[in-house]
Phi, psi and omega in degrees: 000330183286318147346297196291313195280345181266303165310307150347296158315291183279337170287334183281334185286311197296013176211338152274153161268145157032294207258327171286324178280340177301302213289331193298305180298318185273341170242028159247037213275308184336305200252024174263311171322284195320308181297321162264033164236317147325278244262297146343326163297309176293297195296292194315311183300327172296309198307318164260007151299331181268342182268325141316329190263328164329112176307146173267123174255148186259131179312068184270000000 
């Protein structure tokens, strides 16, 4: 995720200035937000999904 958000960045650096990009990010902030706490959810929710589904093995 962080991934997405450092591509984001240089891709949006690489066509704006500075100054367009502040202003883009503080007023798009709500739903930049919205999208990487989604996306945090999802990844957690796999996560114990898959460590449920994980066989137990017992130490003997």
């Amino acid at each position: 995720i962080l991934f997405v958000f450092v591509f984001l960045s240089v891709s949006f650096a690489d066509i704006f200035e500075k100054s367009e990009l502040k202003t883009f990010f503080e007023s798009n902030c709500s739903q930049i937000y919205f999208i990487f706490y989604e996306n945090f959810i999802t990844l957690e929710s796999n996560l114990k999904q898959k460590v449920e589904a994980a066989p137990v093995y017992s130490l003997v």
